[in-house]
SEDO-985233 format. One line per 4 residues: their letters; for each residue x, y, z of C-alpha. Coordinates in Angstrom, 3 decimals. Example, Ala and Ser with C-alpha at 12.3 -4.5 7.8 and 13.67 -1.06 7.14 Angstrom:
2
AS	12.300 -4.500 7.800  13.670 -1.060 7.140
//
This chain:
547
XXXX	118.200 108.319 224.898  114.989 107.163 226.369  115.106 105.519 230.013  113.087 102.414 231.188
XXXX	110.659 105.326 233.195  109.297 106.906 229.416  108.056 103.063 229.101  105.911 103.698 232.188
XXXX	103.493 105.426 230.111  102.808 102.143 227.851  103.367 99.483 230.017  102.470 101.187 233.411
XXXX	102.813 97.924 235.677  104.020 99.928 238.947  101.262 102.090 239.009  98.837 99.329 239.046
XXXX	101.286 97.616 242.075  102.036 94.563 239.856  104.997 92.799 238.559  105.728 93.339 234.869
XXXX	103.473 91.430 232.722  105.454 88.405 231.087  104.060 86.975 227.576  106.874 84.802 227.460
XXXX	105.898 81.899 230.053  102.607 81.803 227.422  104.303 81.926 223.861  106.244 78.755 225.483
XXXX	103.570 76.867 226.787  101.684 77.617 223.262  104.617 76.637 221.253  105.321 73.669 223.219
XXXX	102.090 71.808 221.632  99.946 72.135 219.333  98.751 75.078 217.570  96.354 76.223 214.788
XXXX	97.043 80.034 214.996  99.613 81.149 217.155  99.079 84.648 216.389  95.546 84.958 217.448
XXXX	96.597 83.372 221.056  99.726 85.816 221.079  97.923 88.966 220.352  94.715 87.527 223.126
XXXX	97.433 87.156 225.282  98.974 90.411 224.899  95.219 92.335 225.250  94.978 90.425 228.125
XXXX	97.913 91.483 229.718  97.523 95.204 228.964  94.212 96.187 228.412  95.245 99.811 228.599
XXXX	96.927 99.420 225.410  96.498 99.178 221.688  98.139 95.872 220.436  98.774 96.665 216.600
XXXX	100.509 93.639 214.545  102.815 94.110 211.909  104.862 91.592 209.338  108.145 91.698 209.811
XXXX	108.743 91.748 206.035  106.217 94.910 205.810  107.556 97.881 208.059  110.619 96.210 209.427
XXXX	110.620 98.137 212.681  114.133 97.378 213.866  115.576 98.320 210.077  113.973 101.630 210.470
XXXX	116.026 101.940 214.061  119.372 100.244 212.520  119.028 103.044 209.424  119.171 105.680 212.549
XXXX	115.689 106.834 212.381  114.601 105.380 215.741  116.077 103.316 218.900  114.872 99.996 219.681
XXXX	116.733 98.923 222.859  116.494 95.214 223.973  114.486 94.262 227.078  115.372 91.548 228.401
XXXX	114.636 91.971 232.049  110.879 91.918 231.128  111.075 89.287 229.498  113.233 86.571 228.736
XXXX	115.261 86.430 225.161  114.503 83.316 222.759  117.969 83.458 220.096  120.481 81.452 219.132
XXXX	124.397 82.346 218.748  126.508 81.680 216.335  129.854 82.736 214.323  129.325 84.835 211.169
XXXX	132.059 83.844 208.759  133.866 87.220 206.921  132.999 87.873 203.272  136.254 87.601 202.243
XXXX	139.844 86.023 202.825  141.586 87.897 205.846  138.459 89.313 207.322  137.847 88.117 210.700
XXXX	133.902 87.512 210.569  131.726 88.411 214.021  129.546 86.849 216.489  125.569 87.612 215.864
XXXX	122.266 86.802 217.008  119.063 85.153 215.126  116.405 86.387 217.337  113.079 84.655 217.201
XXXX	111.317 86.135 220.879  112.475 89.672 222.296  110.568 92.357 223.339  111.983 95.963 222.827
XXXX	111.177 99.856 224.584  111.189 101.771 220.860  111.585 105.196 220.383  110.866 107.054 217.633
XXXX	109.837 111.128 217.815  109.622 111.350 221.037  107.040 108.432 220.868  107.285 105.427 223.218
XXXX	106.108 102.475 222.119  106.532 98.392 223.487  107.847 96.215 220.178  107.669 92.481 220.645
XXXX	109.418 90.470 217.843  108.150 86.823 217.717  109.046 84.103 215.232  105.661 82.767 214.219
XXXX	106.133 79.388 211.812  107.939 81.163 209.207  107.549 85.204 209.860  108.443 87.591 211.900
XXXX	105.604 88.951 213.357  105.545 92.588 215.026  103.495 93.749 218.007  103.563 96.949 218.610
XXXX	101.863 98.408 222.296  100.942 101.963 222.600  98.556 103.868 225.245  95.007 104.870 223.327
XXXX	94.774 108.532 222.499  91.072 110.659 222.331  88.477 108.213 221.250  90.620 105.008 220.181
XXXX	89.952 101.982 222.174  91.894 99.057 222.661  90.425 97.115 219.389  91.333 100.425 217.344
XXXX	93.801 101.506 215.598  96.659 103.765 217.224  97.044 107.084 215.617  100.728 107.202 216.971
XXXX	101.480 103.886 215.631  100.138 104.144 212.487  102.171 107.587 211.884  105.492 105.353 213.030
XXXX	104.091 102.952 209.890  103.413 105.448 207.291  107.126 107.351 207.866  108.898 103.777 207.358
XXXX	106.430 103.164 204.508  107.633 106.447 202.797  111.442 105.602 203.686  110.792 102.405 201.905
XXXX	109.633 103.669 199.183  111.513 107.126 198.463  113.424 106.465 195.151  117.202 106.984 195.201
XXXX	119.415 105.813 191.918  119.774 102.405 191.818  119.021 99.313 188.904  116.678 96.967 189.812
XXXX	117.694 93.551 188.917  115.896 90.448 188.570  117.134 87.037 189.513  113.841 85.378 191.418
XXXX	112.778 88.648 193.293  113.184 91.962 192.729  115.969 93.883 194.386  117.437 97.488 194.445
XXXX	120.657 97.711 193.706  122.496 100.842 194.926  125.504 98.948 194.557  125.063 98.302 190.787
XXXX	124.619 101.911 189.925  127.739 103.339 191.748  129.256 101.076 188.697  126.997 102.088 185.914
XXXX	127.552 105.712 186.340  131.461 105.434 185.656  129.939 104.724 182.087  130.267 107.585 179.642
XXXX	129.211 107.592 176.328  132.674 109.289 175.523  134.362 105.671 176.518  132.159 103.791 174.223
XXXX	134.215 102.792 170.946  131.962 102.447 168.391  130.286 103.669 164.686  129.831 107.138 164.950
XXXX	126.646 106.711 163.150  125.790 103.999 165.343  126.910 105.367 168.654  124.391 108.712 167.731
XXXX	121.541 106.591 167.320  122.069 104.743 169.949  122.501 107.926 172.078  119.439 109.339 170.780
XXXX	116.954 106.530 170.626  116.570 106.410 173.946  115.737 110.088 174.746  113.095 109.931 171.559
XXXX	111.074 107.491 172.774  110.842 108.924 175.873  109.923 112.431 174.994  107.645 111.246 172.077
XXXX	104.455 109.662 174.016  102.279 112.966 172.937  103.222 111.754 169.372  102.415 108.149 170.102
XXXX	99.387 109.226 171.959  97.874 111.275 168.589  98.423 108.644 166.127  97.109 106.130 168.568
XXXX	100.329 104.018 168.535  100.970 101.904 171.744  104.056 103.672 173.626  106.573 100.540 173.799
XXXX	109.364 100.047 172.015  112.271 96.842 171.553  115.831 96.714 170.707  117.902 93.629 170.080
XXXX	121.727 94.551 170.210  123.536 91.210 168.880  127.193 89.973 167.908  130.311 88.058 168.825
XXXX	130.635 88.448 172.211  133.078 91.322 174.258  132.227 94.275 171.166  130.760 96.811 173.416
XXXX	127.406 95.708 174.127  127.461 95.781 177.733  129.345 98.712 177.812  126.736 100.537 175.362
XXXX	124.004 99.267 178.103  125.443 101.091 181.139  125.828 104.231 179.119  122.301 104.170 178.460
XXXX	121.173 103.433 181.714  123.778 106.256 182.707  122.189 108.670 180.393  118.733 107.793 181.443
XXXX	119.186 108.310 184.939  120.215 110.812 185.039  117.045 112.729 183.129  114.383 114.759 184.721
XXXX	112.480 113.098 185.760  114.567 109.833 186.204  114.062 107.002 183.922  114.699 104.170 185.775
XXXX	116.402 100.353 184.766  114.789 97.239 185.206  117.911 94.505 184.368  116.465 90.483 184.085
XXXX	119.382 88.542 185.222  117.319 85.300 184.674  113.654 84.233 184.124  113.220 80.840 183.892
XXXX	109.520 79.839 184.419  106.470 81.911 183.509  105.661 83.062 186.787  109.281 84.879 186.659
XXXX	108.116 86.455 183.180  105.095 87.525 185.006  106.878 89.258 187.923  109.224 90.526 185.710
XXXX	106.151 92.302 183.137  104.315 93.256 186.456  107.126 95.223 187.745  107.977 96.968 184.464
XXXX	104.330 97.935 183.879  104.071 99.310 187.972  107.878 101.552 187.378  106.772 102.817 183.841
XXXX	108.190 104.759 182.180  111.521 102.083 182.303  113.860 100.750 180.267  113.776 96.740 180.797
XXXX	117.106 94.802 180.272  117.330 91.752 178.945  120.721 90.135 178.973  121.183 87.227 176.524
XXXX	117.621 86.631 175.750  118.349 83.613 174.517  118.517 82.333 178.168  115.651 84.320 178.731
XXXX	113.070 82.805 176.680  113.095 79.681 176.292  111.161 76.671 175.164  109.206 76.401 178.282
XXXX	108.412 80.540 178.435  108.223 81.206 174.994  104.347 81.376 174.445  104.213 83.206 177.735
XXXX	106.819 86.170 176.682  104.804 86.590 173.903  101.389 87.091 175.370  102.942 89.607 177.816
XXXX	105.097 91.554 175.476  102.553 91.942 172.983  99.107 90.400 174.064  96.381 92.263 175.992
XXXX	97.760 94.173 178.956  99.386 97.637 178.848  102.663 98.156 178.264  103.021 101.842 177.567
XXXX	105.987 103.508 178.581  108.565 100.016 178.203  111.722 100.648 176.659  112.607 96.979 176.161
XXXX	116.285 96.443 175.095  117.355 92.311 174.755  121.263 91.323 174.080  122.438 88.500 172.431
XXXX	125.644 87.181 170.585  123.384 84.477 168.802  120.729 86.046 166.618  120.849 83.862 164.401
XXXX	120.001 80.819 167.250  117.078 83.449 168.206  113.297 82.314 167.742  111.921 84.258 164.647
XXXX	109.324 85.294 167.050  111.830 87.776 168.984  114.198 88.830 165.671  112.085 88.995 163.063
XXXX	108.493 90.653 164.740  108.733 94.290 164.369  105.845 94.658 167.455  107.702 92.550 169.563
XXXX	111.133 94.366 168.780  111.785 97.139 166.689  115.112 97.514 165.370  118.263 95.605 165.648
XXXX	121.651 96.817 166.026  124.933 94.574 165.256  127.849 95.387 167.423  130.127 93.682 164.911
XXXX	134.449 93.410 165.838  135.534 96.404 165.260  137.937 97.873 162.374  140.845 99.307 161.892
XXXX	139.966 102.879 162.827  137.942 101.922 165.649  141.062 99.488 166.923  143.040 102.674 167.000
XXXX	140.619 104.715 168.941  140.412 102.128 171.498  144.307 102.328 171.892  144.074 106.267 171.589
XXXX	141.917 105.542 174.779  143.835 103.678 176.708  146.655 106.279 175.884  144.826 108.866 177.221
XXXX	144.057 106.828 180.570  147.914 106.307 180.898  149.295 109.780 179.617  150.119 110.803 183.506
XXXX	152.275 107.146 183.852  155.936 108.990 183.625  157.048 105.021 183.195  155.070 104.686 179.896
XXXX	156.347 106.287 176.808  153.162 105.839 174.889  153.402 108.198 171.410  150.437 108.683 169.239
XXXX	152.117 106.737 166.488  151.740 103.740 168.364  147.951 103.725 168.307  147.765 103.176 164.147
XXXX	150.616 100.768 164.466  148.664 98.644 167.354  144.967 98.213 165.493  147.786 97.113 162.321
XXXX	148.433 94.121 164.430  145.212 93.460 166.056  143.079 92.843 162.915  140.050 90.776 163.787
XXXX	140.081 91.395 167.296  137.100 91.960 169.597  137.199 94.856 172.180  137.521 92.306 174.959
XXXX	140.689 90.545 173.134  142.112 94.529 172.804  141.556 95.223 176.627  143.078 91.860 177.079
XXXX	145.962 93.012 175.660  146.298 96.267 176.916  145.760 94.857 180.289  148.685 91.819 179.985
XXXX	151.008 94.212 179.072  150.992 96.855 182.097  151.046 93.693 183.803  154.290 92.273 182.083
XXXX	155.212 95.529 182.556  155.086 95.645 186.398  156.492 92.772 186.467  159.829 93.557 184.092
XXXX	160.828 96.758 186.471  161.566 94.362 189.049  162.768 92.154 187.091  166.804 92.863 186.290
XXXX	166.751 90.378 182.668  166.731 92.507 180.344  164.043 92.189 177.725  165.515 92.288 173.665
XXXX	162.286 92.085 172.283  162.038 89.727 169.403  165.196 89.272 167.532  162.940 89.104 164.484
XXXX	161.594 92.238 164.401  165.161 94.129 165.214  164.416 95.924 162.037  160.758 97.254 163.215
XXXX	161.631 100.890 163.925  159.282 101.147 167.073  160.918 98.711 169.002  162.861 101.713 170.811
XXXX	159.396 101.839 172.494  159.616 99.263 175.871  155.526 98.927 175.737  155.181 98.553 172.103
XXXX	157.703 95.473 172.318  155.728 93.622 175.230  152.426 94.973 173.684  153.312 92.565 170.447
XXXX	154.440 89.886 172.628  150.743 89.704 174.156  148.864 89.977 170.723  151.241 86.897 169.442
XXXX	149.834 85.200 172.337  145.853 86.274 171.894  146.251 85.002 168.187  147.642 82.217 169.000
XXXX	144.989 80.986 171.763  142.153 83.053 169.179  143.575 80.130 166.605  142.964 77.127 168.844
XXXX	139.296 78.392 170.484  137.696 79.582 166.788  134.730 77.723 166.495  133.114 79.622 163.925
XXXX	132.667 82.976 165.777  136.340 85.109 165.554  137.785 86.777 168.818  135.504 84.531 171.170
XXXX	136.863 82.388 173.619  135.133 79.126 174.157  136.297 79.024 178.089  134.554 82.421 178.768
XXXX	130.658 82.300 179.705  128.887 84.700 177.968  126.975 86.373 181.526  130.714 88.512 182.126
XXXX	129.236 90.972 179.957  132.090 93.653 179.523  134.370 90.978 180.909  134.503 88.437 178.206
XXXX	137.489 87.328 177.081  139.302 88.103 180.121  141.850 86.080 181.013  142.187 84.811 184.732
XXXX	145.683 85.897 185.336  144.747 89.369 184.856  141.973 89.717 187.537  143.642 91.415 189.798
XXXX	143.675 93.877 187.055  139.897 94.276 186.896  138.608 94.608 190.998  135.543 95.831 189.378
XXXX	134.541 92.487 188.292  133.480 91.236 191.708  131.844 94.996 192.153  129.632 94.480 189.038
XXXX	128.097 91.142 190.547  124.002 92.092 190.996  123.406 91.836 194.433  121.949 88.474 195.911
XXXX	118.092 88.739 196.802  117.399 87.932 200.078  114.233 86.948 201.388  113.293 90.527 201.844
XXXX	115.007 93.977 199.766  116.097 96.127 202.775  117.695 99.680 202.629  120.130 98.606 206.035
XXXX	121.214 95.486 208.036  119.493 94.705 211.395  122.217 94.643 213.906  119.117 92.366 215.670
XXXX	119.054 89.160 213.380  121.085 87.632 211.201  119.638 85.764 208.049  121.196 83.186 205.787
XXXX	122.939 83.842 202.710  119.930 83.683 200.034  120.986 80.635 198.131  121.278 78.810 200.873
XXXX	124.304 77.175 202.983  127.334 78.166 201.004  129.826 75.858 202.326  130.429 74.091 199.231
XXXX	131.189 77.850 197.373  134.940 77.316 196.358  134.707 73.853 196.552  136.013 71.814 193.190
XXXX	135.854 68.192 192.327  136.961 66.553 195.629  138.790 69.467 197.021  138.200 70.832 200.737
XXXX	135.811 73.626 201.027  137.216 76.639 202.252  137.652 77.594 205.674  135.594 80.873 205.436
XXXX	132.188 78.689 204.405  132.625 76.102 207.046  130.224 77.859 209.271  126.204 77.092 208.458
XXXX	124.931 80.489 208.424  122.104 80.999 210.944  118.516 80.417 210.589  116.239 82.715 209.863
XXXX	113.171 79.993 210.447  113.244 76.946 212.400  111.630 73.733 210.892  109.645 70.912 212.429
XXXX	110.208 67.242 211.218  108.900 63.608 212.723  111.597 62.059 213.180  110.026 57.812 215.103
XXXX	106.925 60.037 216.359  109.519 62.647 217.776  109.052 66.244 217.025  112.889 67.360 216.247
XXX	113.669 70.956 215.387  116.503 72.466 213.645  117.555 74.703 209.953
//
């Protein structure tokens, strides 16, 4: 670890018989009045103060210097007996129930000795209106001067530039800016096309359209076709479409070279469809998601979807893949324009032989459960019963019982099964008896929420994607629901957390999260999370600051 002494070669104020050079006693006097440009009197100030040295400034949301250190790929060690420290403290409530949340900083003035291969530099971070602005003090090397750039600094810039950049699997969702998801993909890569219930025919086109398109541009290229292609995959909701989605994105992934996602959680102005077509075109070739379309383009974007699917710019290389479980509520713009997309596929409820491969599945997943006699001839007997079903109704099921089955063991009543069915020679089987006792009570609820669309639930939004139809008392069942939330976009994607600054949650305060009707909020959002920015306002010709 570097000592205060390797600074000497930067800052050098002993060797000149001085005391150390303090900026702060001028960023307060500037920031106590009025200002036009506080950077330009900040970075004056700083030349003035060390002539010796190069004064390089960087946005914080560029080359986050103290991200780079926090990632382990430098030290940046606070010094605050130069100069004074400008933060506020606060409590950090936990993420979840039981946690015990922290104590953190938001830092807005610090200066820092950085270290990074065997380089010394001087890092002051100052909160300038509303950025973090870098400046960065290094010694001049051969012919630099102290209006030039530094070679050594700029070398620091290009390495976090590259780290920034370097591609590692991840989806890239949409939802106001763009953000990399690591987090999404460790879930989409549990998907297997082998887990996907579905037409045979069906499932091998889907499996192969993909991987045509993008090995076919040479053919697109010599008949002077434009390389783009659109799928719509529609039906009642919870029939595999999701599912079929993170198998592709799975499968394209996982190609050489990598194909990556682009997933549109929501894009409700033209400016988002323009961030959103911008992106796809600069990560080509892609495969862009769009979720229920239907949310997607509405009214308001309609015209402007159009122009950029299909108007002047290139879109080469865009795999563009919308879901819906309304086609028929779709503009004919988006179903029935072959240029806009291609080919539809209906993920319809499935039948009887598909019903009993989905319970041959879940067999499979429990054949090691010594407590679950499970035999094959259940599987036939279970898609008998389950006749207009969805796949999210089946998992439903499948789900209640182990459930009601957990529960039973330590229960001592003993269960008789229904006294109607004493004749029904699988009753011997314990899970076939409570498995029957869950359908009766899917039909039933399937009877009072039909609304014209079989197997959907009225009280289930359609954005749970391979979750609809779930019912509530079975979420502890399903801890990957919380897991498959897209991460919230902050103000700036970042690859690790500064241990240096804490910003607020991206929607902003979240007290109010859990909060229903005129119940309390909870405990764990009572806490305003701390500022990032601080904001002016005249309050009787008083300045007052404050979030």
């Amino acid at each position: 670890m570097a000592t205060i002494d390797d600074f000497t070669i930067v800052g050098n104020e002993d060797a000149r018989g001085s005391k150390p050079q303090k900026l702060f006693d001028d960023y307060h006097n500037f920031t106590s009045g009025k200002t036009t440009d506080l950077d330009v009197q900040i970075v004056t100030a700083l030349r003035a103060k060390h002539p010796e040295l190069i004064v390089t400034t960087v946005p914080g949301a560029n080359c986050n210097l103290l991200q780079f250190a926090a990632a382990g790929f430098a030290t940046a060690e606070l010094d605050d007996d130069s100069e004074p420290v400008l933060r506020w403290r606060g409590f950090v409530g936990p993420q979840h129930r039981g946690e015990s949340g922290f104590l953190a900083d938001s830092v807005f003035f610090a200066r820092y000795n950085y270290t990074w291969n065997n380089e010394y530099f001087i890092l002051y971070n100052v909160l300038v209106g509303y950025s973090m602005l870098q400046y960065i003090l290094k010694e001049p090397r051969g012919d630099e001067t102290q209006f030039s750039h530094s070679s050594a600094v700029d070398a620091l810039l290009a390495t976090i530039g590259a780290w920034l950049i370097k591609e590692v699997p991840a989806i890239y969702v949409y939802d106001g800016l763009w953000t990399r998801s690591t987090k999404l993909w460790e879930e989409v890569k549990k998907a297997k096309w082998d887990d996907v219930i579905l037409d045979p025919k069906m499932k091998k086109a889907l499996v192969g359209v993909a991987s045509k398109f993008f090995d076919s541009k040479d053919i697109y290229d010599e008949y002077g076709v434009p390389w783009k292609r659109g799928l719509i995959f529609h039906g009642p909701v919870g029939n595999g479409k999701t599912i079929s989605l993170k198998a592709l994105m799975h499968t394209l992934q996982k190609r050489q070279p990598p194909v990556v996602t682009l997933y549109v959680k929501s894009a409700p102005y033209p400016y988002n469809i323009r961030m959103v077509f911008q992106m796809a075109r600069a990560m080509t070739p892609c495969m862009l998601v769009l979720e229920d379309i239907d949310t997607i383009v509405t009214n308001s974007t309609r015209s402007y979807f159009f122009n950029e699917v299909d108007g002047l710019e290139n879109n080469d290389g865009i795999l563009m893949i919308a879901t819906t479980n309304h086609l028929d509520q779709l503009d004919p713009g988006l179903s029935k324009r072959p240029s806009r997309f291609d080919r539809k596929y209906l993920f319809p409820l499935p039948d009887k032989e598909e019903r009993s491969l989905y319970a041959q599945y879940w067999r499979n997943k429990l054949k090691n459960k010594k407590s679950i006699e499970f035999p094959a001839k259940l599987c036939d007997a279970m898609a008998d019963i389950t006749d207009e079903f969805s796949f999210a109704y089946l998992k439903e099921a499948f789900v209640a019982t182990l459930l009601e089955l957990a529960r039973s063991h330590g229960d001592d009543s003993d269960d008789d099964g229904d006294p109607e069915d004493d004749d029904d020679p699988l009753n011997k089987y314990e899970f076939w008896r409570f498995f029957k006792a869950q359908v009766k009570v899917l039909r039933s609820e399937m009877g009072a929420d039909k609304d014209g669309s079989v197997g959907a639930s009225s009280s289930v939004g359609a954005t749970l994607g391979t979750y609809e139809g779930i019912s509530s008392e079975c979420e502890e069942m399903v801890p990957l629901l919380d897991a498959m939330r897209l991460q919230e976009s902050g103000s700036q994607p970042c690859k690790a957390a500064s241990p240096f600054a804490i910003w607020p949650d991206s929607q902003g305060s979240s007290k109010n999260r859990f909060a229903q009707d005129d119940s309390v909020p909870s405990p764990i959002y009572s806490f305003a999370p701390l500022a990032s920015t601080k904001t002016a306002r005249l309050n009787e010709g008083v300045w007052e600051w404050g979030l």
